[in-house]
C-alpha positions in Angstrom: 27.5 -10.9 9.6 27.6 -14.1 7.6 24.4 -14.0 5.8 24.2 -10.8 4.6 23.6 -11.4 0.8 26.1 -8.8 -0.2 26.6 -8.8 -3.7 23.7 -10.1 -5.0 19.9 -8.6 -5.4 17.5 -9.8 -3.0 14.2 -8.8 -1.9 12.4 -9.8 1.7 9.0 -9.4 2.4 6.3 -9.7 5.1 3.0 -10.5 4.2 0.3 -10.8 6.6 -1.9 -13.2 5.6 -5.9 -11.5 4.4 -7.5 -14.5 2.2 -9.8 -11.2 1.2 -7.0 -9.3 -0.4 -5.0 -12.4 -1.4 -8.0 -15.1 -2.5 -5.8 -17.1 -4.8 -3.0 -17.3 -2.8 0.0 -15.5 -2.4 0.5 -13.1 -5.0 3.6 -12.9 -8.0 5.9 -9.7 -6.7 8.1 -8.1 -9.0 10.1 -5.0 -9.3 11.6 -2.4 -11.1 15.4 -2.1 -10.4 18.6 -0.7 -11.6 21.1 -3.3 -12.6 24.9 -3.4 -11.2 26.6 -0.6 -10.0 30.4 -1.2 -10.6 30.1 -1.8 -14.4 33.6 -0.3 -15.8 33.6 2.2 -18.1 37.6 2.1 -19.5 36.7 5.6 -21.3 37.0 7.0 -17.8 38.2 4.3 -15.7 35.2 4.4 -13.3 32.8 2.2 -12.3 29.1 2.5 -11.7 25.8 1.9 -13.0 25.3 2.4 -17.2 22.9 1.0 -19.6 25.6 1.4 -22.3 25.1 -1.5 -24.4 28.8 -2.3 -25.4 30.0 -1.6 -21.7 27.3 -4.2 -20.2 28.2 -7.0 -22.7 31.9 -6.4 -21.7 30.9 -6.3 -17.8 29.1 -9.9 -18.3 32.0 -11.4 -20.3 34.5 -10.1 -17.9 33.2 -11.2 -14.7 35.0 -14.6 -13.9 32.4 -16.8 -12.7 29.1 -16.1 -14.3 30.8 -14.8 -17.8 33.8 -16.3 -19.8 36.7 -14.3 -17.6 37.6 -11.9 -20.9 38.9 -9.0 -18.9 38.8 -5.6 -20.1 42.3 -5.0 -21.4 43.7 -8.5 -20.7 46.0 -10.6 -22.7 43.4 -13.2 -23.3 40.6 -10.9 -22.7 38.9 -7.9 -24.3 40.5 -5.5 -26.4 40.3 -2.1 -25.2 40.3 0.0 -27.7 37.5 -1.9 -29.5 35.1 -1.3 -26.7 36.0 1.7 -26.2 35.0 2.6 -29.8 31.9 0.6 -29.6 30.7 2.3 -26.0 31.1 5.8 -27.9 28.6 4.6 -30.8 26.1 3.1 -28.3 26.1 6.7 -26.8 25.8 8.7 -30.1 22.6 10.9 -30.0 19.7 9.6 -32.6 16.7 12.0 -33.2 13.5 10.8 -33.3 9.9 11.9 -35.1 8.7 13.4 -32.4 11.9 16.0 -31.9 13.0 14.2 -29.2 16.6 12.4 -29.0 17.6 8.5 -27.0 21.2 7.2 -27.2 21.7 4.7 -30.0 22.1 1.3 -28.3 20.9 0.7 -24.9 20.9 -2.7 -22.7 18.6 -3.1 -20.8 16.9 -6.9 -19.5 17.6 -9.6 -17.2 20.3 -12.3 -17.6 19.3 -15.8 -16.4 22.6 -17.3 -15.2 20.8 -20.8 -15.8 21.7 -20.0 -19.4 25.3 -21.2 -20.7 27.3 -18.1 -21.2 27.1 -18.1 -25.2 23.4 -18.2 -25.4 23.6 -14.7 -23.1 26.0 -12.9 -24.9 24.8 -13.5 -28.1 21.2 -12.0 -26.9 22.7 -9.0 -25.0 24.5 -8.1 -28.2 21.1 -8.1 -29.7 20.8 -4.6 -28.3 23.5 -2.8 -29.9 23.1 -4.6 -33.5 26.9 -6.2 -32.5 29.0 -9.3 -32.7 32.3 -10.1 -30.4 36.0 -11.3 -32.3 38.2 -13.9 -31.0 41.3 -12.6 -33.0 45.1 -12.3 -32.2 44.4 -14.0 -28.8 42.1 -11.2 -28.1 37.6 -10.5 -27.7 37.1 -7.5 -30.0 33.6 -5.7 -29.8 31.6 -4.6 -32.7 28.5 -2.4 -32.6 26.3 -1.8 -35.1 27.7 1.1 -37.3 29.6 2.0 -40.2 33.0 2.6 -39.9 35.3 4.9 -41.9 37.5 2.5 -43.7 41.2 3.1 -42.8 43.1 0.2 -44.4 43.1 -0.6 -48.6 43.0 -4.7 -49.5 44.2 -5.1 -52.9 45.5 -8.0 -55.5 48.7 -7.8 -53.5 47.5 -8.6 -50.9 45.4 -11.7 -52.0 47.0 -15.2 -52.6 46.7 -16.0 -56.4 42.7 -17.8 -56.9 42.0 -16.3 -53.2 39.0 -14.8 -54.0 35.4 -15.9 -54.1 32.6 -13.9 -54.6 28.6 -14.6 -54.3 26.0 -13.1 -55.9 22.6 -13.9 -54.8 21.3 -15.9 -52.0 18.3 -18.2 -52.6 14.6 -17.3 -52.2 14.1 -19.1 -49.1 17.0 -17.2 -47.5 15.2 -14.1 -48.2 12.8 -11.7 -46.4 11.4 -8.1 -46.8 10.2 -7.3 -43.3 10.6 -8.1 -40.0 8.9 -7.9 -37.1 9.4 -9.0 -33.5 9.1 -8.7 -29.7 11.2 -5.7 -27.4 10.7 -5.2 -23.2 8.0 -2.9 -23.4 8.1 -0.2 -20.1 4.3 0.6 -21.1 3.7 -3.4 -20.8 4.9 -3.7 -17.7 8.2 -4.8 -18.9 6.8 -7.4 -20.5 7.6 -8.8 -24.2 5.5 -7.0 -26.8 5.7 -6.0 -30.9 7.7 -3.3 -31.9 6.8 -1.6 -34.6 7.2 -4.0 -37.6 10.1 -2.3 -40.8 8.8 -3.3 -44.3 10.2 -2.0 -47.3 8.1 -1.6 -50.3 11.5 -1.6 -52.6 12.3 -5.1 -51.7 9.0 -6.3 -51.6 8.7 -5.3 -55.1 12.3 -7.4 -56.0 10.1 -10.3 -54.6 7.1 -10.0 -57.1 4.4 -8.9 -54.2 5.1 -10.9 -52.4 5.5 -9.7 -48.0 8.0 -11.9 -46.2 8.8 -11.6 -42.6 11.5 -12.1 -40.6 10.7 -12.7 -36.6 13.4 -10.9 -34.1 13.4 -11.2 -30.3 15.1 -8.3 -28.7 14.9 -9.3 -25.1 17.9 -6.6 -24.1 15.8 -3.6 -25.8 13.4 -1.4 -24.1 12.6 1.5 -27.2 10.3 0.9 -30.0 12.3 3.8 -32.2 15.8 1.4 -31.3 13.7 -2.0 -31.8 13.0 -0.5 -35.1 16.4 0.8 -35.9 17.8 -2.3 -35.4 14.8 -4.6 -37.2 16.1 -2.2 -40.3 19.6 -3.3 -39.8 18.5 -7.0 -39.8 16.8 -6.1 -43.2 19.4 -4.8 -44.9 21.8 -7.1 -43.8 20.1 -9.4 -45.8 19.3 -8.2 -48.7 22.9 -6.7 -49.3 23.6 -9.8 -50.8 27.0 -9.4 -52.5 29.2 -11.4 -50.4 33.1 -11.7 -50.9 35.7 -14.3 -49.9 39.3 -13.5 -49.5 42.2 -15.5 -48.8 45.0 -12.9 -47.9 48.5 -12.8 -47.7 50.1 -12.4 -44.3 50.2 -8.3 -44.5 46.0 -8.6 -45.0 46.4 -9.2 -40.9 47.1 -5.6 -40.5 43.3 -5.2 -40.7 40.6 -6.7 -38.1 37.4 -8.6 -38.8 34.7 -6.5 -38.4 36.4 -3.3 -40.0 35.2 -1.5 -42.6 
């Protein structure tokens, strides 16, 4: 009744010893296995087992002594509403070559609680091209989509010399395809390349020459998302306008990460 492990994955075995079958010894075991199955889901207010990207990232962050304590909803944790709009996107339909359909973002991979909590989050967001907010007291989730724009910033609402803006970035900032490591199911879940995104446009802005960038997606199990989200990492640098404001106090009525 006291050692019953409950809560937590575990795994016992019996092997009887054969030094035929096992000549070097006892052998590595691993296993395929669902993850947790009381993940919240605040769209519906149940709890259960998901792969939703936005909704595991949330789980982890919530959960008070292997995460940061950010509850769902909280004062000081994570804003609902932002979640909630980032869970919808990680479950929008994307079609693939082949006819077939997968949700867009997916998380999928195995957290190593030796890690420090930042190091984790920032690789489970990997999966869902997405970034958390600390703003108004407040986590805010962000996955990797555009977003209608809803709110207007003009000169009136910029403090006079407030605004900066950057053309170009240098050469050795720049790359025109990237290439990396997903979990592979065919590998036996282990790390292998994706299917490498090059663009022939960019290539050409950089007289020739090919330039790689190398991702690890260590939370994504799809080669059609590992190469959805490689082309998001390319674009995202080469957009290379980048603008600074410093707003007024009404520029607060919109949210980092909006559109």
């Amino acid at each position: 009744e006291q050692h019953r492990i409950a809560g937590c994955a575990a795994i016992y075995l019996r092997l009887t010893y054969n030094q035929d079958a096992f000549p070097g010894g006892i052998p590595n075991i691993t296993v395929d296995m669902e993850g947790k199955s009381d993940v919240l889901d605040p769209r519906t207010n149940t709890r259960g087992f998901t792969s939703n990207a936005a909704l595991c990232v949330a789980d982890y962050m919530a959960h008070p002594n292997f995460g940061i304590g950010a509850g769902i909803g909280a004062d000081d944790g994570i804003e609902a509403d932002s979640l909630v709009e980032a869970a919808n996107i990680c479950d929008e339909t994307v079609p693939l070559s082949d006819g077939a359909t997968e949700r867009r973002y997916t998380c999928n991979g195995v957290v190593s609680l030796s890690e420090p909590p930042k190091t984790i989050i920032e690789a489970m967001l990997t999966a869902m091209a997405g970034r958390t907010v600390w703003q108004s007291g407040q986590w805010r989730l962000r996955a990797g989509a555009y977003r209608i724009p809803t709110e207007v910033l003009t000169s009136d609402d910029v403090r006079e010399g407030g605004i900066a803006l950057t053309t170009r970035q240098s050469r050795t900032s720049n790359f025109n395809a990237v290439r990396g490591q997903f979990v592979s199911p065919e590998n036996n879940w282990q790390p292998d390349d994706f299917p490498a995104y090059a663009s022939d446009f960019y290539r050409e802005e950089d007289e020739g020459e090919q330039v790689w960038r190398d991702i690890s997606l260590p939370f994504t199990i799809s080669a059609s998302a590992a190469q959805r989200l490689a082309k998001i990492e390319l674009e995202t640098n080469r957009r290379q306008q980048m603008v600074k404001i410093s707003g007024k106090l009404k520029a607060w009525r919109v949210s980092a990460g909006e559109t």
